[in-house]
Structures are given as structure tokens and as C-alpha cells.
N, C-alpha and C positions, 0 to 999 in steps of 0.2 A: 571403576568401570573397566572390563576386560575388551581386548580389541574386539571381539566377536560382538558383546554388548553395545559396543562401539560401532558397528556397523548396521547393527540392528537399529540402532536409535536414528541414525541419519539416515536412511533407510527408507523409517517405516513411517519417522515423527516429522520431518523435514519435505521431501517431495522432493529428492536428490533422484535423478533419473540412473546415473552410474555411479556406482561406488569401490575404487579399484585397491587393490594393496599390493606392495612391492615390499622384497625385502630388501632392504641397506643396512650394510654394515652394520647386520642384526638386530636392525631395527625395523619397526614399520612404519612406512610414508605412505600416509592417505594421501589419494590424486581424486579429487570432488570436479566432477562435471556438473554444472546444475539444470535445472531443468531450466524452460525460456522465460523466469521472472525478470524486470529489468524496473518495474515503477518507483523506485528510488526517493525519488525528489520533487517535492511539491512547493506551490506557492500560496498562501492561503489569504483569503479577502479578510478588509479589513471590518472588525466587529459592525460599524456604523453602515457598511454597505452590505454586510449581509443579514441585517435585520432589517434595511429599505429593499431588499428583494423579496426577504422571506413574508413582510407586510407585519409594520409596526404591530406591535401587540398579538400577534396571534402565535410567536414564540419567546420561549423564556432563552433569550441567549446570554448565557454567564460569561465573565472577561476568560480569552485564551489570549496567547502570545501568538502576534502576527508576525510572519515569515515571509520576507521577500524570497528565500530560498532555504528549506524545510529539507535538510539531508535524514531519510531514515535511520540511514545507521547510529543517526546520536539519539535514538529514540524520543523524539521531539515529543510535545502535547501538541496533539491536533484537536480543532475543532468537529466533533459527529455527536450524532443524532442517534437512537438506539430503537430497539423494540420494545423497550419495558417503558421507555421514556420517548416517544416518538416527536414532541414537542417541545422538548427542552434538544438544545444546543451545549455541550459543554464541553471542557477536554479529554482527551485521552491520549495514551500513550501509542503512540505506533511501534507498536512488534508484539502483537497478539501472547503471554503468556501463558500456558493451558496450568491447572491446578496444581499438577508434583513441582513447579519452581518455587521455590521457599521465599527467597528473598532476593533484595537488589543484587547483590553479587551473582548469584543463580542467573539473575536476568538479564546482566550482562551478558555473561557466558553462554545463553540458551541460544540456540542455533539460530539462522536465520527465518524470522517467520514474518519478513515486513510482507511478502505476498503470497498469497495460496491462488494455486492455478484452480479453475472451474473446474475441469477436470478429473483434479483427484480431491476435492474438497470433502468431498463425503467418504473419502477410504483414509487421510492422511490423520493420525492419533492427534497432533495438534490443533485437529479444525473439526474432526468430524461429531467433535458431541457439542458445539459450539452451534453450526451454521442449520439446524433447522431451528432452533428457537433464538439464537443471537446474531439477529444482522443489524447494521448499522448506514447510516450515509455518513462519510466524511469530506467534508465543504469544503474546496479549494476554489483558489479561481484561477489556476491551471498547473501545469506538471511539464515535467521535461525529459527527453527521452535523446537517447545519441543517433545520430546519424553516421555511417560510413561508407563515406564514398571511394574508397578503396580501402585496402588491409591497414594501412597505417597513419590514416585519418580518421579524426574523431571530430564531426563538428553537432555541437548539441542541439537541441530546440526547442524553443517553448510552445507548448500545447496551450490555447485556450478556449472559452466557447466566442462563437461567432457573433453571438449578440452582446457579447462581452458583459454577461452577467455572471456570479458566481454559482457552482457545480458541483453536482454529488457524487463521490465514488462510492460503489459499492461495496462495502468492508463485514468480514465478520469478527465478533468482538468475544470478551471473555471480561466476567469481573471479580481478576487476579487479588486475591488475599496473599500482604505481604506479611509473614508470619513472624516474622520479627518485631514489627509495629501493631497489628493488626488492621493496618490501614486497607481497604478497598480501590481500587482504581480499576477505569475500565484501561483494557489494552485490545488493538484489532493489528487484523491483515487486510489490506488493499483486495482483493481478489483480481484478479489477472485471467481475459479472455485473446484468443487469437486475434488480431490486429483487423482493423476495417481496411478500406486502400488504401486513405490519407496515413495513419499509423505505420502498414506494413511498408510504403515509400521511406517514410520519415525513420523508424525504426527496424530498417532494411535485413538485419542480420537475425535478432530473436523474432524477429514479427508480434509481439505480443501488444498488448494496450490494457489499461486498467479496465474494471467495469463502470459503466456510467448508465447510473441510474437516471431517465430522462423524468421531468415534472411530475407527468403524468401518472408514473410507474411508482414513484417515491413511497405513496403511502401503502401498495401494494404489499412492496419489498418489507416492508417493516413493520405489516399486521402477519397475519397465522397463513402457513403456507406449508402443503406438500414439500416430498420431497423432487416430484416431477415438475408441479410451479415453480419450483427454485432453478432447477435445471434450465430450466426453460424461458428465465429471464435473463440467466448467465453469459448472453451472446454480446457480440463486439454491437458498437452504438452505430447506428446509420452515419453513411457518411452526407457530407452537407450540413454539418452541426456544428464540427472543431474547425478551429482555424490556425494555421503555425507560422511558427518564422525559427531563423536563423538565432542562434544567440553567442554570444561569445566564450571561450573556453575556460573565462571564469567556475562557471559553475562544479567545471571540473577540478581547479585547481586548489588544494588541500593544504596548499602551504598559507594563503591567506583567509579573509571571511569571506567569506561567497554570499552573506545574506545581509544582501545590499543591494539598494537598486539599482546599480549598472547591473545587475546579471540579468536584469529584462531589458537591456538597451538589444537591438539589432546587433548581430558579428557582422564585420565588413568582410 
């Protein structure tokens, strides 16, 4: 892939708002702004309490791995719900791959796709032959977003719902053939709308927050739906729903595990 290729692909496939080049030392250095995705890291309920929400028996929830703290970037399995399969619960991978990624090493390497802004969902090559027929809910029971209350403070937060039952984000999915194995697996993106007040407080500098698909909506999102019904579900969730706190800088810190139950204790 030639640099111009190279630009064109984060560009057009990613949803990089600037894309700049400089020459050095007869080389080129991409400088990547991105655009204000930040949904990162989640925490997902555990199987037993999300089948007593969802009401014993009326879905088929397969075992996934539960996550006190769910970092995207290691492309975790997450628990979601699909359109082809609106009643079954099973895992998937978070980081949406679109069809030309071949295999695991490819998917490594494929850009970042853990979220697709509302936005551009329906112009970006990675999401847009995906989100009118593949949306999905993926169940957490909450997500963590940074706070900065000046330039060089970071203090994190955990998002959760207020009746403190488990939640659906809004996700679009793909069912990525790894062509080395011929294995199937589904893989999504979080979808990302502009922040409610509690959000844009809490997540002061992007303003952004995932989509949250409320009860009522669930099985809308994931029957047959326009392109303008889709648009038009894509807004931030009222506020009065989520409820946050403070959490400590665990979640940030890389050199140990983070997915452990201190990373939902309160930060003092």
C-alpha cells in the first residue's frame, strides 16, 4: 500500500476527521487527529443476572466471559444480540471487521473500528453496507469514560443505569469470515452519539457517549428499519436514566490487570 492508498483508506474506511503528512528526513510521518470516539471500556453483567433481567426463558443466553473491566483495544468477546438472531445473547468480538480483512493478523492490524460515530455511519466503507440490515444490542452493565478537570488531569468514571439493572448499547455488526480457518464470528462497533448533560459534564473534553438503546426501543432497533428510522433513533439517551461516580485511575493503568473488582471501588 502506497502512502496516497494510505490516506485514502483512513480516510474514507476509518472516520479520521484530519489526516495530515509531513516530510522527515525523507520520510512520511502521519499526525491522525480523530474524530470524538472515546467508548473504550466496558463492564459486562454477569450471565446469571442478565438472564433475571432479560426474564428466564424467553432468551437463549450462551456462556460469554465476564468483565469487570472490558478494554476494547484487546478486542474482547462481548455479550450482543443481533437482527438475524434478535433472541439469542452470544459473543462477539468488539472491532467490527468489514469483508476484505482475511484473517487474524489482518484484524489485528485493521484500523480502529471499536466505534462509528452516528454521523458518518452511513458514508464510512467500514460500517456503511453493514448498518441498514446489521444492528445489534451489546449488554453491559456500564462503561467508563475520563474526566478532565484541567489539562493534566485524568480522573475516570463509571457510567451505569440508575436502576442498576443491565443495558444495551447500540452496536453495528458484520459476520466476519476468517479465511484461513473458515470460521464465522460476529464482530461490531459501539456506535457513538453527541453526549446528554450528565455525559458532556462527565466527558467534558470529546462530549461524546455511546448509543443506548432504551427497553422500549430494543426491539425496534433490531427488526427492518429505513434509512431515516435509523437516523432518528441515533440521539444521546435522556438524561435522568445514567448515574456516575468517580473511579480510581486503575482502569487507566496498563502496566497491571485492570479487570478486577477494585476498578469499580469509588477514587478518593
Amino acid at each position: 500500500m502506497n502512502i496516497l492508498q494510505l490516506y485514502f483508506h483512513l480516510f474514507f474506511n476509518v472516520g479520521y476527521s484530519l489526516v495530515k503528512f509531513s516530510l522527515l528526513k525523507n520520510l512520511f510521518t502521519i499526525k491522525i487527529l480523530k474524530f470524538d470516539n472515546m467508548c473504550y471500556k466496558v463492564h459486562t453483567p454477569l450471565k446469571e443476572k442478565l438472564i433475571a433481567y432479560l426474564g428466564p426463558g424467553k432468551f437463549d443466553v450462551r456462556p460469554y466471559e465476564f468483565y469487570f473491566h472490558a478494554d476494547g483495544f484487546t478486542m474482547p468477546f462481548l455479550p450482543v444480540s443481533t437482527s438475524e438472531t434478535p433472541n439469542i445473547v452470544q459473543p462477539g468480538i468488539w472491532k467490527l471487521l468489514p469483508q476484505w480483512v482475511k484473517n487474524d493478523v489482518e484484524a489485528r492490524k485493521y484500523a480502529n473500528t471499536l466505534n462509528a460515530t452516528a454521523e458518518e455511519i452511513f458514508e464510512k466503507a467500514s460500517y456503511k453496507n453493514y448498518i441498514t440490515r446489521n444492528r445489534c444490542l451489546v449488554w453491559v452493565d456500564g462503561f467508563f469514560e475520563p474526566h478532565h478537570p484541567d489539562a493534566k488531569t485524568t480522573i475516570p468514571y463509571y457510567i451505569y443505569s440508575a436502576d442498576g439493572n443491565p443495558f444495551s448499547l447500540g452496536g453495528v455488526y458484520s459476520n466476519w469470515v476468517n479465511q484461513d480457518t473458515g470460521e464465522v464470528i460476529k464482530t461490531f462497533s459501539i456506535i457513538t452519539t453527541p453526549a446528554n448533560e450528565l455525559l458532556g459534564q462527565i466527558h467534558n473534553e470529546k462530549k461524546r457517549m455511546p448509543l443506548i438503546i432504551s427497553p422500549s426501543d430494543r426491539e425496534k432497533w433490531l427488526g427492518p428499519l429505513s434509512k431515516e428510522e435509523i437516523i432518528q433513533m441515533m440521539v444521546p439517551l435522556p438524561d435522568g436514566i445514567l448515574a456516575a461516580y468517580p473511579v480510581s485511575g486503575l482502569v487507566y493503568n496498563k502496566r497491571v490487570d485492570s479487570n478486577v473488582p477494585e476498578v469499580l471501588l469509588p477514587g478518593k
